[in-house]
N, C-alpha and C positions, 0 to 999 in steps of 0.2 A: 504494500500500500504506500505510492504518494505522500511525503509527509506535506501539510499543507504549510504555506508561507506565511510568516506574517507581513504586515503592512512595511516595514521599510527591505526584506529581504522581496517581496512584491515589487517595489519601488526599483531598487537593484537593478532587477531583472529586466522589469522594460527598458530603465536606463541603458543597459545592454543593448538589448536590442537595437535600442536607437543608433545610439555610437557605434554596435559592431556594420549595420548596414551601410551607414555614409562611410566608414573605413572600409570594408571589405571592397563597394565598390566604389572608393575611390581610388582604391588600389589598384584595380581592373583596369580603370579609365586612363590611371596615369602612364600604365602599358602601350597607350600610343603614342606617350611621349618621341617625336623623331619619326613617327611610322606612319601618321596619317596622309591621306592619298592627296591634299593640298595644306600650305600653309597657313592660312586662316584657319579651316580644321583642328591643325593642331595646337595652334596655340589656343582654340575654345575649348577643347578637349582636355588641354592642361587646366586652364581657368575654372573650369569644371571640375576636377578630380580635388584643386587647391580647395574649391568653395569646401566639397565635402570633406576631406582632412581637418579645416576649421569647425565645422560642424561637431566634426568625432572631437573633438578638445572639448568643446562644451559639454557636450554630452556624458561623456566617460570622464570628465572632470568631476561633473555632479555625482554621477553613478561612484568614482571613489570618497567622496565626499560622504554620499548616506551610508556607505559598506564602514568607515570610520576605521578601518584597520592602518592607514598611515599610507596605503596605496596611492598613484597618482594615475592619472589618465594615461602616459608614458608606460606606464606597469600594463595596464589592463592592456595595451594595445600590443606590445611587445613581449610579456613574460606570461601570458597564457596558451595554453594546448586547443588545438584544434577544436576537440570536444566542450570547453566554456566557453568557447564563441556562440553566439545566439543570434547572427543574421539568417534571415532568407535565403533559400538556396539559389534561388532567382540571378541575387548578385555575386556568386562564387561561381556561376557559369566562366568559361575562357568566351574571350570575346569574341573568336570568330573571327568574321570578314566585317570593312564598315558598316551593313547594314544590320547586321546583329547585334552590334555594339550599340548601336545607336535604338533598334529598336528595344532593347533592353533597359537603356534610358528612359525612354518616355513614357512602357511600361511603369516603371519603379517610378518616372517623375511625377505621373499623373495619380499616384499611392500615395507618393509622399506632401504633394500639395496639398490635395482634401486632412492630410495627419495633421498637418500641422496649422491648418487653418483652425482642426477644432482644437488642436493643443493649446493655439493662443487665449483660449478661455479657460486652461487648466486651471483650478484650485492652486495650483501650487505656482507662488509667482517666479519660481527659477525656471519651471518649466516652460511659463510662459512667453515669458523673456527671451529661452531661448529659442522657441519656437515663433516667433515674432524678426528674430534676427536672420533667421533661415529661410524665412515664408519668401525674402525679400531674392535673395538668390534663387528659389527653387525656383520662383517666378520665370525667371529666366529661364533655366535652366529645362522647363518643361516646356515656354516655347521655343522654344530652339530645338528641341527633341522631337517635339508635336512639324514643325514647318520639314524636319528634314523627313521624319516619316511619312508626312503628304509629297513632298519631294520627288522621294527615290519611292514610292508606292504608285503615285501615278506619273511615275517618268516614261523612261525609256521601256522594251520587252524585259531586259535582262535585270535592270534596277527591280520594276516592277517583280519576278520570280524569286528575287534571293529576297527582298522584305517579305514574301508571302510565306516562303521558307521558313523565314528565321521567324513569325508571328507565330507559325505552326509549332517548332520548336521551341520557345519560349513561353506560349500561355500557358502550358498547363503546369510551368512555377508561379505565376501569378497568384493563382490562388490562394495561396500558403498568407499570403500578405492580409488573407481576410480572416484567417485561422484565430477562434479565442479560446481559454483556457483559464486557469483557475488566477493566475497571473494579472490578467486582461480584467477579468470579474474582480479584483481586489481593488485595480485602480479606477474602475469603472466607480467603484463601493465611495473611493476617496474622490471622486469628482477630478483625478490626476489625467484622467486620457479616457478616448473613447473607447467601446467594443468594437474589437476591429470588423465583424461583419455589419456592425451600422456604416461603414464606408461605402459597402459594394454596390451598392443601388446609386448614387452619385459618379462613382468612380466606372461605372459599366455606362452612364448616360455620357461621358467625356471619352473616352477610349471608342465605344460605338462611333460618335460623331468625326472624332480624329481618322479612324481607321475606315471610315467611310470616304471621308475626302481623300483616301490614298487610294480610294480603289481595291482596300484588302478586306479578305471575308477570315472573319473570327471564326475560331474554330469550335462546333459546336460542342465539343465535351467539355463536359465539369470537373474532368479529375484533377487533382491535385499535387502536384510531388510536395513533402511537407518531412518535419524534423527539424530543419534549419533553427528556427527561433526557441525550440524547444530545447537544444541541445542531444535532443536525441540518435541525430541523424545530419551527418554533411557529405558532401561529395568528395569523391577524391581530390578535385582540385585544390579544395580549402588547404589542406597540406601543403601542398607544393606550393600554395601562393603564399603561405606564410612562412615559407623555409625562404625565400626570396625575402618577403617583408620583415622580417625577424632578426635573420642571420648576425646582421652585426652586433646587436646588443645580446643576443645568444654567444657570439663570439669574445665579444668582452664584454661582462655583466659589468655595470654602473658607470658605462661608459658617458664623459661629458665631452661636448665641443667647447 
């Protein structure tokens, strides 16, 4: 049996979540650093992975903060095993070709925008705060995501087949992002954040709309790939991306610039 949480071990946890997703994928995103197929691209692509590293500071700042053990957001990002990571599997996909990258984006972006809109009226004003500070980039962030999947979805023959590919491929992580749990029901309890299925009926009227004007058909199953946020369950990749992201302060612990 599940031992149940209490309120700040609850609190923890989404914290996690939060920070481990803007780190894992901004981890991802920062992989094109040098590799995008024009230079505008890549410098958005970096500006974009920077936003979400800032984000993960906030986030995983707080989250060491309520855990109270002397930890820093530095700790949590760098000196944890694969398995207390608590992102989405969604964002430890490899990114593929640009248009999977990108539509993997606007997936996650068009998630994280409705989140943290209702975040900004958390109960709890550090949460608010920072999800106020984030709303302003994700802004961004999503359209830029949203205009390039209309893009390369009603482009050219071949743009048009690899976004319908990589939607095929990618929705059925989607899902997981609407997944609640005993977690989700404690901060729901504290007025701290929403249940993540009260998102999906907004978040399905934005994504429809977007992926309409690209010309792409959603796919129609419901399953799920899921584990990510739970810690139960991560892909293989998670490993390998954090033997890259990790390595040095693995290589020398308390290591300072």
């Amino acid at each position: 049996m599940t031992r149940s949480l209490n309120k700040d071990e609850a609190f923890t946890q989404f914290l996690l979540r939060m920070g481990d997703n803007t780190l894992i994928l901004g981890h991802r995103v920062s992989e094109w650093c040098g590799h995008a197929p024009v230079l505008e691209e890549d410098i958005a692509l970096a500006n974009t992975a920077l936003d979400m590293i800032g984000q993960t500071q906030m986030w995983l700042g707080l989250a060491a903060e309520v855990q109270g053990d002397g930890k820093s957001a530095d700790d949590l990002a760098f000196l944890r095993d694969a398995w207390d990571f608590r992102n989405v599997l969604l964002v430890e996909v490899p990114n593929g070709d640009f248009g999977r990258t990108l539509m993997r984006q606007f997936l996650f972006d068009a998630w994280h925008s409705i989140q943290l809109g209702r975040l900004m009226k958390s109960s709890d004003e550090r949460v608010a705060a920072i999800a106020e500070k984030a709303s302003k980039e994700v802004a961004y962030h999503l359209e830029r995501s949203a205009d390039t999947v209309v893009g390369l979805g009603d482009g050219t023959e071949e743009s048009h087949r690899r976004m319908q590919e990589a939607l095929d491929y990618l929705w059925p992580y989607a899902g997981e992002m609407f997944q609640s749990d005993g977690v989700d029901a404690e901060m729901v309890k504290a007025g701290i954040a929403p249940d993540p299925a009260s998102l999906r009926e907004e978040y399905d009227t934005l994504v429809s709309r977007i992926l309409g004007d690209a010309t792409l058909t959603i796919p129609e199953s419901r399953f799920a790939h899921k584990g990510g946020r739970t810690g139960a369950m991560h892909t293989e990749h998670l490993g390998h991306l954090l033997t890259q992201m990790q390595w040095l302060q693995r290589a020398y612990p308390g290591a300072r610039w």
